[in-house]
C-alpha positions as CSV (number, residue, x, y, z in Angstrom):
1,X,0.0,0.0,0.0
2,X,1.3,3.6,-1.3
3,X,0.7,6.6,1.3
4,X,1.3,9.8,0.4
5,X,4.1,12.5,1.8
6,X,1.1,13.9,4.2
7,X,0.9,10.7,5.9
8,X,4.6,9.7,6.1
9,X,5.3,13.1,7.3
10,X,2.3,12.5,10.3
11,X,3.4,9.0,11.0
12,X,7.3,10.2,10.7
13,X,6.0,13.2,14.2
14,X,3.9,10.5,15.3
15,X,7.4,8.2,16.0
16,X,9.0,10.9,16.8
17,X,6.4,12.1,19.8
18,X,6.6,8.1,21.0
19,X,10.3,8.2,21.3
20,X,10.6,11.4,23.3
21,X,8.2,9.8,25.8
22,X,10.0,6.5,26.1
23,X,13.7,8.2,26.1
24,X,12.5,10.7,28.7
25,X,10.6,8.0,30.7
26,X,13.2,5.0,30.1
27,X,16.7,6.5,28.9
28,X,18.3,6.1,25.5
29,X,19.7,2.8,26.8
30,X,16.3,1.2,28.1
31,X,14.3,2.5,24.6
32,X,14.5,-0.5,22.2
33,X,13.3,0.1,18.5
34,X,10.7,-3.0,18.5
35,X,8.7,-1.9,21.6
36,X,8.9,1.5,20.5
37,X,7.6,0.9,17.8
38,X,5.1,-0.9,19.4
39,X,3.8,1.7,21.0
40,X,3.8,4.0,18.0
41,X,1.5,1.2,16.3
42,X,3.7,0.5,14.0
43,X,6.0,-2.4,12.7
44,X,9.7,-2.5,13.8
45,X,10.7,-3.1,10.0
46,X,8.8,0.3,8.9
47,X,11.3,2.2,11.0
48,X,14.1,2.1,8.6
49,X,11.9,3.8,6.8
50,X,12.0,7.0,8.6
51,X,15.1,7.1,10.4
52,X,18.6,5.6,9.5
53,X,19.6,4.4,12.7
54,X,18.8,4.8,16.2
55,X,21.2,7.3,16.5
56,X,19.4,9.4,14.0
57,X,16.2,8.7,16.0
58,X,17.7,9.5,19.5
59,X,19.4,13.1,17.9
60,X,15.9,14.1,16.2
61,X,13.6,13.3,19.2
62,X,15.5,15.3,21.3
63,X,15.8,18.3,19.2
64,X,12.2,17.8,18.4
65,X,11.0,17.8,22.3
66,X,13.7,20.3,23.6
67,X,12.2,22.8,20.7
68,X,8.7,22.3,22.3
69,X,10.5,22.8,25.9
70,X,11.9,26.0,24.6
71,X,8.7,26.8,23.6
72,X,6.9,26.0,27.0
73,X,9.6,28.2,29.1
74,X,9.3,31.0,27.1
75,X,5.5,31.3,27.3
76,X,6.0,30.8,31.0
77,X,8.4,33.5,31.4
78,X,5.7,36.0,29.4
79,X,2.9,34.7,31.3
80,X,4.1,35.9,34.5
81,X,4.1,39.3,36.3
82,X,8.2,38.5,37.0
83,X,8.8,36.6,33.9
84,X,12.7,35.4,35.2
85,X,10.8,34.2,38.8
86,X,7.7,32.6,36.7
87,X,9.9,30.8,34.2
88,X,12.1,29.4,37.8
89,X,9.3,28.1,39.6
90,X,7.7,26.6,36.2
91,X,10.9,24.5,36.0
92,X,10.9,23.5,39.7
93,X,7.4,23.1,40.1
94,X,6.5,19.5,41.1
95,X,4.5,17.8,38.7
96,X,8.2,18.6,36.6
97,X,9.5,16.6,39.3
98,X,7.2,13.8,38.8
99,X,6.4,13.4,35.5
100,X,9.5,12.6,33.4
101,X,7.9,11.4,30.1
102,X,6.2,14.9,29.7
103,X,9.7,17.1,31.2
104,X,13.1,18.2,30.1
105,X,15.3,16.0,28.4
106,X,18.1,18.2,29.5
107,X,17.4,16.8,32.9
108,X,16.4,13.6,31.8
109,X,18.9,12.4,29.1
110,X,22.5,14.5,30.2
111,X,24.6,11.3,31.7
112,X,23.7,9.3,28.6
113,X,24.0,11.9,25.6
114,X,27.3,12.7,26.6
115,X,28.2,8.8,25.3
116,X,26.5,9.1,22.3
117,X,27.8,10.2,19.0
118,X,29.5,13.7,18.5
119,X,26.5,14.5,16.0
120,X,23.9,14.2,18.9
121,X,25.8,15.4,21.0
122,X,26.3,18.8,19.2
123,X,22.6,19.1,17.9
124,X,21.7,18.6,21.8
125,X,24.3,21.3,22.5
126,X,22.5,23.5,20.1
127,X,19.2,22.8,21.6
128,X,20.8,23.5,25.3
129,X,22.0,26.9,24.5
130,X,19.2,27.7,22.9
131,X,17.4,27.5,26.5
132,X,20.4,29.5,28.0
133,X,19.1,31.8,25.7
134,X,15.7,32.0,26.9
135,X,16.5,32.3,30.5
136,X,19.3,35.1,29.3
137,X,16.7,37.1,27.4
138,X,14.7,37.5,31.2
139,X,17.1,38.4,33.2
140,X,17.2,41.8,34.2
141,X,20.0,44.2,33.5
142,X,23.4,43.4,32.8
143,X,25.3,43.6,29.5
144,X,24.1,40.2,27.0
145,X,27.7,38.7,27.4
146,X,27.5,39.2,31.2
147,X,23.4,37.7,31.1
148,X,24.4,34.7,29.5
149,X,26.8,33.9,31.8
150,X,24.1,34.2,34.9
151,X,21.7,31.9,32.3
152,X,24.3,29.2,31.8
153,X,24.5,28.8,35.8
154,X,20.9,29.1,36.4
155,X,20.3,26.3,33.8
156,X,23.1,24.3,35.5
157,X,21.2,25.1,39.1
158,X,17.7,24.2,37.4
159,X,18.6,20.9,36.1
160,X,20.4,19.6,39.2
161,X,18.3,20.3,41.3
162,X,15.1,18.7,39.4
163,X,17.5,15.8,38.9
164,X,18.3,15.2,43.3
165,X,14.6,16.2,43.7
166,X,13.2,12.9,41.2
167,X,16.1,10.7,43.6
168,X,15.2,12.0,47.0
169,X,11.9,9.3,47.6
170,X,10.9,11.4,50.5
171,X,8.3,14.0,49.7
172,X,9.0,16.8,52.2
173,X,13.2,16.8,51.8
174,X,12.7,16.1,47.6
175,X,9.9,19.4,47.8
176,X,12.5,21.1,50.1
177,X,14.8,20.5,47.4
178,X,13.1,22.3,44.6
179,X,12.6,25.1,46.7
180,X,15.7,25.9,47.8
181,X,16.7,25.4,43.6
182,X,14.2,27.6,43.5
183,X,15.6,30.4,46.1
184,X,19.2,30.3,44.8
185,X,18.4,30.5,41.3
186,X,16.4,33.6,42.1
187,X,19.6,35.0,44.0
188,X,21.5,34.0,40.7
189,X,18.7,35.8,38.8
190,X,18.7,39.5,40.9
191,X,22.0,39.3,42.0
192,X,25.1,40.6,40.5
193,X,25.1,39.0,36.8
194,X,28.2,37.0,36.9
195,X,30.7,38.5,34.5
196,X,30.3,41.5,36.3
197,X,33.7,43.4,37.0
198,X,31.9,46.1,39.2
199,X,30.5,44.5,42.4
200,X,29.9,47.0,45.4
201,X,30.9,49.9,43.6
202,X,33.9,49.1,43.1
């Protein structure tokens, strides 16, 4: 049976929206192609079809759900009446915390992109900055050199934190957790961009 682009193209999302769950639930290393696949509805010899190795699938699912994460911080930061605090507390909120399959794969999928090829590696690097960006373009005052800086460490403070808070199994010290991410990345936010040369006057 013959399908037209439309439907490859929908079918081609449609894998791509399976993976990103499964990656983000299970890691690259516990998402197989057959169940994936599986889940998708699909045969496991129709995935050649679409993607040339599992590589190829691993690099575009991540771009394709860290684009929609950009997406979701940014419209958090412009929903709120303190757009650098509202796009903070939307990353440390809980239901981040506990919900993996629908969260960051920058928290998620860190340890085991670093062993994967330099290819997805960089296009994950791409996508990373690319959130530095957002978080640098809410920051108030400061130079852009000097914001990026503060947005790099604020990312960095973000993802760690959400990553102790999912292994803490206690509720109270895990919540504890993401709010004291959420305190000291507000300090990082107001404080002195780092970069800075004048601190104090001086």
């Amino acid at each position: 049976m013959r399908y037209d682009k439309g439907h490859k193209d929908e079918t081609h999302r449609h894998i791509l929206e399976t993976a990103a769950l499964r990656l983000l639930r299970d890691g690259i290393d516990g998402t197989g192609i057959a169940p994936l696949m599986a889940d998708a509805g699909l045969t496991h010899g129709g995935f050649y079809s679409h993607f040339a190795s599992k590589d190829a699938l691993v690099r575009e699912a991540v771009t394709h759900t860290l684009t929609q994460r950009r997406g979701k911080l940014r419209r958090s930061a412009e929903r709120a009446d303190d757009p650098i605090e509202g796009l903070i507390r939307y990353y440390l909120r809980p239901i981040h915390r506990d919900t993996p399959g629908q969260g960051c794969a920058i928290a998620a999928l860190s340890g085991e992109i670093a062993r994967q090829s330099e290819k997805t590696r960089a296009a994950f690097t791409e996508e990373l900055f690319g959130s530095i960006g957002v978080i640098a373009d809410h920051l108030p005052g400061g130079d852009a050199e000097a914001r990026r800086s503060t947005a790099l460490a604020i990312m960095a403070l973000l993802v760690g934190t959400l990553q102790l808070a999912r292994v803490v199994p206690d509720p109270e010290q895990s919540n504890a957790i993401l709010e004291n991410g959420v305190e000291a990345a507000l300090k990082l936010a107001r404080g002195p961009a780092v970069g800075d040369k004048e601190i104090g006057g001086k």
